[in-house]
C-alpha positions as CSV (number, residue, x, y, z in Angstrom):
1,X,116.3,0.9,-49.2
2,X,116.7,4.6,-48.4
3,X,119.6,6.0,-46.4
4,X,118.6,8.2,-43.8
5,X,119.8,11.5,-43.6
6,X,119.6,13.6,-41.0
7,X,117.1,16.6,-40.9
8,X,117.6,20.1,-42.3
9,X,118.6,21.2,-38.6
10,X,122.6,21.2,-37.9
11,X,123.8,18.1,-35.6
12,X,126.6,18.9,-34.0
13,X,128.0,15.2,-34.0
14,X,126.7,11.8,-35.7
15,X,125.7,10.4,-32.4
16,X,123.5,13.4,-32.0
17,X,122.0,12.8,-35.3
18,X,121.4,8.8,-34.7
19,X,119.6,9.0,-30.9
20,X,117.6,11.5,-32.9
21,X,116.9,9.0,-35.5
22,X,116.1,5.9,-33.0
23,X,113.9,8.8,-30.6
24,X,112.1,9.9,-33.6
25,X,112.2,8.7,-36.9
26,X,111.8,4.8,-36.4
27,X,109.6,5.1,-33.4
28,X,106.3,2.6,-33.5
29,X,103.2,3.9,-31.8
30,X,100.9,1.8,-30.1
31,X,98.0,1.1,-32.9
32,X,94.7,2.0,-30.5
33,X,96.0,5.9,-30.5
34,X,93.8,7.7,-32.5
35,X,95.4,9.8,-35.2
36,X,94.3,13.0,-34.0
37,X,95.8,12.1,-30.5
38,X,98.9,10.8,-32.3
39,X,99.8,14.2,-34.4
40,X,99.3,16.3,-31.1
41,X,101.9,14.0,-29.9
42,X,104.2,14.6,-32.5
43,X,103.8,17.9,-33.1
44,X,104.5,18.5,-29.1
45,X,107.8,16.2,-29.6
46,X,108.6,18.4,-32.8
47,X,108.3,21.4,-31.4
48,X,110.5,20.7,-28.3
49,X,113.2,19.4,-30.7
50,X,113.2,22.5,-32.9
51,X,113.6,24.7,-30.3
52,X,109.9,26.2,-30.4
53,X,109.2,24.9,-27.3
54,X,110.5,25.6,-24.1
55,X,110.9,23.5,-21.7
56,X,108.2,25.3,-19.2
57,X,105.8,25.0,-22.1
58,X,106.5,21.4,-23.3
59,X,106.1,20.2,-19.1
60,X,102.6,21.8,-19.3
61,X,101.7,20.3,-22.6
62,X,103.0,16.9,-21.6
63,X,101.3,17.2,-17.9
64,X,97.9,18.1,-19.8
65,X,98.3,15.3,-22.2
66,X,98.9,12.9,-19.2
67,X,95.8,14.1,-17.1
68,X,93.5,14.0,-19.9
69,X,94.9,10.9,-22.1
70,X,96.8,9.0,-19.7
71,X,100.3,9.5,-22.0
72,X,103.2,9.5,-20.0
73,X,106.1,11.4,-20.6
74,X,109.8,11.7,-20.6
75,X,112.1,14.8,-21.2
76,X,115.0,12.9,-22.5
77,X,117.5,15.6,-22.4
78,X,117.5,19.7,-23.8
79,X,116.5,18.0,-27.3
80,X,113.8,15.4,-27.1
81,X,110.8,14.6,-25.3
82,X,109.0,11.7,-26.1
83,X,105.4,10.3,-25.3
84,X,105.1,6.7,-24.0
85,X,101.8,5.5,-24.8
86,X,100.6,2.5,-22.3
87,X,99.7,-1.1,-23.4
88,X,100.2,-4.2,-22.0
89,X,100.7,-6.2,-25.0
90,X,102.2,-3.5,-27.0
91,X,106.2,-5.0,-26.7
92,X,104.6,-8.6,-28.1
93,X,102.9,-7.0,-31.1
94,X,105.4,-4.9,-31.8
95,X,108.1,-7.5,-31.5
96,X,106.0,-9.9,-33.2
97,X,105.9,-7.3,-36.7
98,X,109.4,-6.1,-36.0
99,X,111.2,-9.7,-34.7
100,X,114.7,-8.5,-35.1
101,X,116.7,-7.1,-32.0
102,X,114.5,-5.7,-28.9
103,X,116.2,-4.2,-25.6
104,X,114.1,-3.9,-22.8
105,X,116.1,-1.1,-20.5
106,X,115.0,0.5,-17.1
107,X,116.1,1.1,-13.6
108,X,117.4,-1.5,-11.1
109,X,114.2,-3.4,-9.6
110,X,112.4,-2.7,-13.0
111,X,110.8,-5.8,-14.2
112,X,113.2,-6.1,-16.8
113,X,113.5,-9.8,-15.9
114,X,110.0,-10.7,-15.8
115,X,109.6,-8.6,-19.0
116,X,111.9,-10.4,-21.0
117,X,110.5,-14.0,-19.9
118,X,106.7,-12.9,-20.8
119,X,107.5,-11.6,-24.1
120,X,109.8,-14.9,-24.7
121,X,107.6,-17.3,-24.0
122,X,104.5,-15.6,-25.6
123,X,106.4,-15.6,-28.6
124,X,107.5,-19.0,-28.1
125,X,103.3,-20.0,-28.5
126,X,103.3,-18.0,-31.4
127,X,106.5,-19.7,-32.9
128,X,105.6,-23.4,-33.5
129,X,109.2,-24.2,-34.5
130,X,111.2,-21.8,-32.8
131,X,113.5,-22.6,-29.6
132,X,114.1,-20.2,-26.7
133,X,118.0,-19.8,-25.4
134,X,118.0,-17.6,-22.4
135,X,121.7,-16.7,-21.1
136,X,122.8,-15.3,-18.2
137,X,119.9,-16.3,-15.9
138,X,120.9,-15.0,-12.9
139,X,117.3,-15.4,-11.4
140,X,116.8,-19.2,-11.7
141,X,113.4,-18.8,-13.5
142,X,114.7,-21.3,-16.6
143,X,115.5,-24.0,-14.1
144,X,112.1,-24.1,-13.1
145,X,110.6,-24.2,-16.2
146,X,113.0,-26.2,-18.2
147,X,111.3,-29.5,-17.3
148,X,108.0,-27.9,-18.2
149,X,108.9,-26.3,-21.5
150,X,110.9,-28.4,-24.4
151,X,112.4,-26.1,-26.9
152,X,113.9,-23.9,-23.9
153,X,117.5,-23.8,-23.8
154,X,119.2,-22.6,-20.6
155,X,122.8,-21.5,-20.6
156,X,124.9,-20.0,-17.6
157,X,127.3,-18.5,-19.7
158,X,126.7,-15.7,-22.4
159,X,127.8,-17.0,-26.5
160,X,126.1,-16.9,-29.6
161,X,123.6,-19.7,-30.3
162,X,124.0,-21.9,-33.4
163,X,124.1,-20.5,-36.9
164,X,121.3,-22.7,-38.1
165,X,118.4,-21.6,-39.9
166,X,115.9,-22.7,-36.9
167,X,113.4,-19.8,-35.8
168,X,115.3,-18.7,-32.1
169,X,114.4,-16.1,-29.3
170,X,117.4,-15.4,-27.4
171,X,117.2,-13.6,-23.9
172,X,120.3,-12.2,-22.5
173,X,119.6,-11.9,-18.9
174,X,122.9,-9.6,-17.3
């Protein structure tokens, strides 16, 4: 596997370089965006990064591509701004092709919770095998639906589930 490296344009620190990376180059978009629709997108993003767009410009670019294509935007800080294409089911597929390590982040009152239980126990369905250990759950949810679900696994306290080679989903609920 290729090592990354960092574009031609001077970071000023490795952490720079890396939020660029996980911004930019390892980003999944949504499949049902047309490719036309996805290079404006990138090519907006791109531009803010390099500098060739202001930040004037890229907020009436970004508030024209949310009126007319419904893409919602953020301006994560004087380097990056990013597109965030909607879809319901978009975290499932994507965790489904990509099942490694998924964070779901957002502000308090979020959904965060509810998120993290729908995408578990879709991909408990699509797991025949697998078992669901959810720590940390502050809400009660799993003690509702532990009698109704057999391979889920509810823990108050927050370790590492067993090194076996059994298929697991493990939600971390803090």
């Amino acid at each position: 596997m290729k090592k990354w490296q960092p574009r031609s344009k001077g970071y000023v620190s490795r952490a720079k370089a890396d939020r660029d990376f996980w911004l930019h180059e390892v980003r999944v978009i949504p499949g049902f965006v047309p490719e036309k629709l996805m290079t404006q997108m990138i090519a907006i993003e791109e531009a803010y990064r390099l500098g060739r767009l202001n930040r004037f410009r890229a907020n009436v670019l970004a508030m024209y591509m949310k009126k007319r294509y419904n893409l919602y935007y953020r301006i994560v800080d004087e380097d990056n701004l990013i597109f965030l294409p909607p879809s319901a089911n978009y975290l499932i597929n994507c965790f489904s092709r990509y099942p490694n390590i998924m964070s779901i982040i957002g502000d308090r009152f979020a959904g965060k919770t509810i998120t993290a239980w729908t995408i578990g126990l879709n991909m408990l369905e699509k797991m025949d095998k697998a078992k669901l250990y959810v720590y940390g759950d502050v809400d009660g949810i799993g003690d509702i639906l532990q009698d109704k679900i057999d391979n889920l696994i509810v823990k108050k306290d927050y370790s590492i589930p067993p090194p076996d080679d059994k298929p697991k989903i493990v939600v971390y609920n803090a």
